[in-house]
N, C-alpha and C positions, 0 to 999 in steps of 0.2 A: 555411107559411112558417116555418124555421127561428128568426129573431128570436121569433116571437109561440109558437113553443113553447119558446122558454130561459127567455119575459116571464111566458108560466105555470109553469113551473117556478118559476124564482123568489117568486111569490106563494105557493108552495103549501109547499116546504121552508123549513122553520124553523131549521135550523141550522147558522146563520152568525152569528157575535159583531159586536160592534162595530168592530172593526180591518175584518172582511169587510163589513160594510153600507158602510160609510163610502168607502172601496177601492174598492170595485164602483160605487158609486155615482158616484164622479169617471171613470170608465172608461165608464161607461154615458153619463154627460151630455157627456161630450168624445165621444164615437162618434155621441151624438145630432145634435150640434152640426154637426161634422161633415155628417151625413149630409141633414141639414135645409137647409144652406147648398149642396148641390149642389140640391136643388130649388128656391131662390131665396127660402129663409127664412132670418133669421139671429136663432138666440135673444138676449134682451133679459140671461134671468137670467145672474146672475153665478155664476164656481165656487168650491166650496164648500172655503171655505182652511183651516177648522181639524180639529183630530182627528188621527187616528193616520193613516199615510202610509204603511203597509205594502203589500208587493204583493199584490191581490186572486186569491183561486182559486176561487172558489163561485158562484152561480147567476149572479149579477148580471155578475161580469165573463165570462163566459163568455155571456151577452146581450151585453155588450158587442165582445166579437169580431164577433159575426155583424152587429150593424148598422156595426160599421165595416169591414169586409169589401164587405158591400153598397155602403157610400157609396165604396170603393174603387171597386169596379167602376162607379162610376155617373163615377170623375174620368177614367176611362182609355175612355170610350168616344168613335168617332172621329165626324166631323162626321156622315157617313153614318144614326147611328142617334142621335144627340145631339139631330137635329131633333124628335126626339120627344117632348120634356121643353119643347117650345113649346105643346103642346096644355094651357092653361090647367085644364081640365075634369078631365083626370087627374093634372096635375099636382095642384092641391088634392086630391084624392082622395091622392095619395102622402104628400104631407104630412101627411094626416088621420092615416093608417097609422103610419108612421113615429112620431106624437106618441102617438097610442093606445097603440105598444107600451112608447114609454119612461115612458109615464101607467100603466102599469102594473107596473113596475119603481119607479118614485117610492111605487106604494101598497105592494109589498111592502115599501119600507123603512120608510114610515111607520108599517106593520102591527107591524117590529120594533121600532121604538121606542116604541109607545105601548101594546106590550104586555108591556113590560118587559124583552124578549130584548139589550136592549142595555143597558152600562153606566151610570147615572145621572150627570149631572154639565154643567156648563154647555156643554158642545159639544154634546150631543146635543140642549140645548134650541134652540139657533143651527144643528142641521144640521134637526131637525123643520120651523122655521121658514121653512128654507132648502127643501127637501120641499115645504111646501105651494104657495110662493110658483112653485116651479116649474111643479107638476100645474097651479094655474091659466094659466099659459103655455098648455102644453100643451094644456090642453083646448078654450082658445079656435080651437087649430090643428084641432080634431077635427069633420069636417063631420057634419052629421046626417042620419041616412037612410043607405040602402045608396051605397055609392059604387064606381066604375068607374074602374082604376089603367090599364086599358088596356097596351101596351107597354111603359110607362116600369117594371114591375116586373119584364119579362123585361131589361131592361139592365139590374140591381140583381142580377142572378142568373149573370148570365154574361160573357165578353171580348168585346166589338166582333166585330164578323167581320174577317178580312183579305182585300187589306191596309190595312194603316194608313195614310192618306195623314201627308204633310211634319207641319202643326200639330198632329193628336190626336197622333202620337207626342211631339213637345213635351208634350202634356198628359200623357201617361203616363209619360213622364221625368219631367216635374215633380213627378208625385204621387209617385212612386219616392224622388227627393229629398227630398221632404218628410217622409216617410215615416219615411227613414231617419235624418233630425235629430232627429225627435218620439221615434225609438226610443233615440235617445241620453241617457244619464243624464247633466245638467250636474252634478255629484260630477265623474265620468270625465273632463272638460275641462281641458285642460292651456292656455295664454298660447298658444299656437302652432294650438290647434283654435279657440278664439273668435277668431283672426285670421283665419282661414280662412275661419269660417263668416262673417265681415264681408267677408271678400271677396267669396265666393261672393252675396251678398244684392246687396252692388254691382254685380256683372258683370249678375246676373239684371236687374236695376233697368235697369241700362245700354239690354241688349238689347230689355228693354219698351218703353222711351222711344223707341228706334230704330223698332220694329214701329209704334208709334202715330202717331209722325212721316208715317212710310209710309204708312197706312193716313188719314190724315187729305190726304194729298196726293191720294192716289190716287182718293180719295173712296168710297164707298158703306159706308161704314157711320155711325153714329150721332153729329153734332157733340158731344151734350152728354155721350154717352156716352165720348167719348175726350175732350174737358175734363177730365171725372170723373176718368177714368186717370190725363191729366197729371198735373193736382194732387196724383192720389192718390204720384205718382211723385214728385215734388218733394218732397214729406212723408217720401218714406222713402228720399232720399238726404240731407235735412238731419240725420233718425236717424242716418244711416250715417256719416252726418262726424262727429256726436258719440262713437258708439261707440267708431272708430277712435280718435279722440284720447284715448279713456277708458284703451285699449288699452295707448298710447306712454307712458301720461302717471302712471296709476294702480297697472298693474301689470310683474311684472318679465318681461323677456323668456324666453322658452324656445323655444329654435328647434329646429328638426332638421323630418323630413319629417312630415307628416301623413299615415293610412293608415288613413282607417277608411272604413264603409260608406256614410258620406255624400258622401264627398271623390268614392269610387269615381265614387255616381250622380250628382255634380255633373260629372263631366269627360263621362259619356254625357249629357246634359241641355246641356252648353255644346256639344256637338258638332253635335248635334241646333239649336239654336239660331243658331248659328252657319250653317250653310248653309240655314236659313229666311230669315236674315236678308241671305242671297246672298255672304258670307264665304269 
């Protein structure tokens, strides 16, 4: 597995400074993050906000491509091979994996900081502590004894098969979407892209409330489980009415078109949406 040979590398080269431990490290715990929550874990610990903010090029982030590459491929697969990530048994077994590899990427950076390889000074004692607090997360995710990932590690390695049916392409719009707001640097945001992307969160909002509406009439799927959505949905259009207002209210306006690679995957994602939802 590609992750578990970048997780050994990284433990094994020594030379990456502090700017690269620290970099890598927020790269690797958001891919983790990530990747963990497509298996139906969602980590506790928090991210690690101080230190140097530079972009990362060494062992660590370059682990972190590959496990979120992987949790890529695990958003975009279609209902067909999706059902697979039901089988309890190897799901834990994925999870174990997945925490193993980033429980070994925590120790490589622990290794650099407590041997000196990185800078002295109070962040590294708040990121060490921030390290350890993590690997115990982690570990608790790591089963014991040999374990069996079964099929859910060939979805982590490749594209669904086609075709796609109507929903996983929504799911693969969406991740597309997403994707491409998380690649955007808020510096780059102009008055007229935080509009945007408030709109876009709205419409999306909208569409879900619509589906769940649907899907609660219709019946066969989980009461408490579309409750949860609603509420989850009402929470983040009362967000979304703050924001806007923050928007009119706080800052100055700047109009003109928006044109960048979010807006693009947001109009294939509304499109796609849109005739799911019989539009």
């Amino acid at each position: 597995m590609i992750s578990r040979q970048r997780a050994v590398e990284a433990c094994n080269l020594a030379c990456f400074d502090t700017s690269d431990v620290v970099s890598g490290w927020r790269a690797t715990l958001s891919a983790t993050r990530h990747h963990l929550r497509w298996l139906g874990v969602e980590l506790s610990v928090e991210d690690f906000a101080w230190g140097p903010r530079e972009r990362a090029t060494g062992p660590l982030f370059q682990l972190a491509q590959s496990i979120g590459a992987s949790a890529d491929l695990l958003a975009v697969q279609n209902r067909s091979t999706s059902v697979v990530l039901e089988d309890d048994t190897a799901l834990k077994a994925a999870r174990s994996e997945v925490a193993d590899i980033a429980g070994m990427a925590v120790r490589a950076a622990i290794t650099r900081v407590v041997s000196g390889g990185t800078n002295p000074g109070a962040d590294v004692v708040l990121f060490y502590d921030h390290l350890v607090r993590t690997l115990e997360e982690l570990e608790s995710l790591c089963e014991t004894g040999p374990s069996w990932i079964g099929r859910i590690g060939g979805l982590a390695t490749r594209l669904p098969s086609s075709p796609v049916d109507s929903l996983s392409n929504i799911m693969r719009l969406a991740a597309a979407w997403q994707l491409a707001h998380e690649a955007t640097s808020p510096r780059s945001l102009l008055t007229r892209d935080l509009r945007s992307t408030t709109a876009q969160l709205r419409t999306v909002a909208g569409y879900l409330a619509h589906l769940t509406r649907v899907l609660d009439t219709v019946g066969g799927a989980d009461p408490d489980d579309l409750a949860s959505l609603a509420e989850s949905l009402r929470h983040a259009a009362a967000a979304e009415s703050q924001v806007s207002h923050a928007w009119r209210t706080r800052l100055s306006d700047m109009k003109g078109r928006v044109d960048s690679p979010a807006e693009t995957a947001f109009v294939c994602l509304l499109s796609a949406a849109t005739l799911a939802a019989g539009g």
